[in-house]
C-alpha positions in Angstrom: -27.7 15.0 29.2 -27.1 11.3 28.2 -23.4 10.6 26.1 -25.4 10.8 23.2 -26.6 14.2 23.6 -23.9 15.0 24.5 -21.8 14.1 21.8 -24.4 15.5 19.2 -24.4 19.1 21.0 -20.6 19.6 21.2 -18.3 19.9 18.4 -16.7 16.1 18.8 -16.5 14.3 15.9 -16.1 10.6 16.2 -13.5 9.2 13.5 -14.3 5.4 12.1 -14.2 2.7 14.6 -10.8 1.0 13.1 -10.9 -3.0 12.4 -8.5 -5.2 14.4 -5.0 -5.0 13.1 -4.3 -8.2 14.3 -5.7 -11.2 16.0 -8.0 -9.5 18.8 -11.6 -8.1 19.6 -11.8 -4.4 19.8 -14.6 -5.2 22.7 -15.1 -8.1 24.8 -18.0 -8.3 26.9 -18.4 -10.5 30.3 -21.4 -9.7 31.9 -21.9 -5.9 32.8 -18.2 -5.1 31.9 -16.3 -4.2 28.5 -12.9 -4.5 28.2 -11.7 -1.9 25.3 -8.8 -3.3 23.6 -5.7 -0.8 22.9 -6.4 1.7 20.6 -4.3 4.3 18.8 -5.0 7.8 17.6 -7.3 7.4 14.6 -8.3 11.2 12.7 -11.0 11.6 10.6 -9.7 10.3 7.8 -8.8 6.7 9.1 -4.7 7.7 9.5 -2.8 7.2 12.8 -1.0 10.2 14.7 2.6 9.3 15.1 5.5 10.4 16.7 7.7 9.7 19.8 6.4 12.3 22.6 9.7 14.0 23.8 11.3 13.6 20.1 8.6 14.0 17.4 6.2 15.7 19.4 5.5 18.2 22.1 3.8 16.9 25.6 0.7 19.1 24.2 0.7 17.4 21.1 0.9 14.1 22.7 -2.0 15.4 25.1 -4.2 15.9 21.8 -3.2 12.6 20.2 -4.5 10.9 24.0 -7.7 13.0 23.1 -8.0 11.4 19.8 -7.7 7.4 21.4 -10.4 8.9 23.6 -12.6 9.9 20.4 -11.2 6.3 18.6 -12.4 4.6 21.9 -15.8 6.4 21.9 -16.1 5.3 18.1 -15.7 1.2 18.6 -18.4 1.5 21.9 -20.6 3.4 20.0 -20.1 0.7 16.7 -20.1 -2.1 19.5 -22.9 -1.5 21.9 -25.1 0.2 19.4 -24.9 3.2 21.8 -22.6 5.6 24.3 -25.8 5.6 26.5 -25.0 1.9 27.3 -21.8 2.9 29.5 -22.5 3.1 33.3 -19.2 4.1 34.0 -15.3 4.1 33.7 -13.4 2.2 35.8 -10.1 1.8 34.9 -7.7 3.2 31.8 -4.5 2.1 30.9 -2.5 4.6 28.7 1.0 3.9 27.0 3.1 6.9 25.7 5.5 6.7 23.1 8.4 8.6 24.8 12.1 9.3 24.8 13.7 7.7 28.1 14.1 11.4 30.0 10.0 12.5 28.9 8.5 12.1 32.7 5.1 13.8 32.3 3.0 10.5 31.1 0.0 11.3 33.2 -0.3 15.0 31.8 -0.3 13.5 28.2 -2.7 10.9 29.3 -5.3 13.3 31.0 -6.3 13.9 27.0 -8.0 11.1 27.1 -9.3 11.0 30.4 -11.1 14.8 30.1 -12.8 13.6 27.0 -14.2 10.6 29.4 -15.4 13.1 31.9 -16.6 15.5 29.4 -18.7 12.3 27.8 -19.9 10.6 31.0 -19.2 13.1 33.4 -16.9 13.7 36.0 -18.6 11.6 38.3 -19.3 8.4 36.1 -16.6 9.5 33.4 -13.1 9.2 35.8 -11.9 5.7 36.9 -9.2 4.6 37.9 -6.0 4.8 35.8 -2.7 4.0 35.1 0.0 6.2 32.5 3.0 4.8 31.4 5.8 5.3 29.2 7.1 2.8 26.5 10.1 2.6 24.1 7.7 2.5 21.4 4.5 1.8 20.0 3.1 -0.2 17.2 3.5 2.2 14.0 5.3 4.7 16.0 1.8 5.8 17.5 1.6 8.4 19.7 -0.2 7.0 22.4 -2.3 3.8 23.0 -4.9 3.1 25.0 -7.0 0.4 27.0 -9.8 0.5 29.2 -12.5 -1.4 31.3 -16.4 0.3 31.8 -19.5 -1.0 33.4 -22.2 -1.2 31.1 -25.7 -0.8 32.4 -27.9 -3.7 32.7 
């Protein structure tokens, strides 16, 4: 099955692809690669999940708050190239907690995100390479933010 169909047989549900919240593309494109600017955890409704993982929130919640960049990253392609059927593959994802100083289990929060990818584009095409940090904070106290770079088919 193609993204697409995928997306329309499972029970994701894409929130709205947020507008820059500052002076930035969500998506730049140079040649067959996209470079997905940081993005937070948008719900359905257009608010942000917040909280400092470690603090505010549980490693599982921060896990589903990665999921939800995932879904918010999957919304600005899709608004972007017209289609999730356009991504080749993934190639590399940053993703920034929001954690207190002793919370040492980035990568597990992270893997929200990047399980959504392999569910999407499969685990073949849908895991890149990747990078999972913590950071002091986040614009808006958001729970995680994340960035990524995919191959586009030609």
């Amino acid at each position: 099955m193609t993204p697409e169909e995928i997306i329309q047989s499972t029970p994701l549900s894409l929130p709205p692809a947020p507008a820059p919240a500052g002076v930035y593309k969500p998506l730049v494109l140079l040649g067959n690669l996209a470079y997905l600017s940081g993005h937070g955890p948008v719900t359905m409704d257009g608010s942000l999940l917040t909280g400092r993982v470690g603090e505010d929130v549980d490693k599982e919640q921060g896990k589903l708050a990665a999921r939800q960049v995932g879904l918010t990253m999957l919304s600005t392609l899709r608004a972007q190239l017209g289609s999730l059927d356009r991504v080749a593959r993934v190639i590399k994802v940053l993703g920034m907690v929001n954690a207190t100083p002793d919370f040492g289990e980035h990568p597990y929060v992270i893997n929200g995100c990047s399980e959504l990818f392999a569910e999407v584009f499969g685990s073949e095409h849908g895991i890149g390479a990747r990078s999972a940090v913590g950071m002091g904070s986040l614009p808006g106290n958001i729970t995680v933010e994340i960035e990524a770079i995919l191959e586009l088919h030609p």
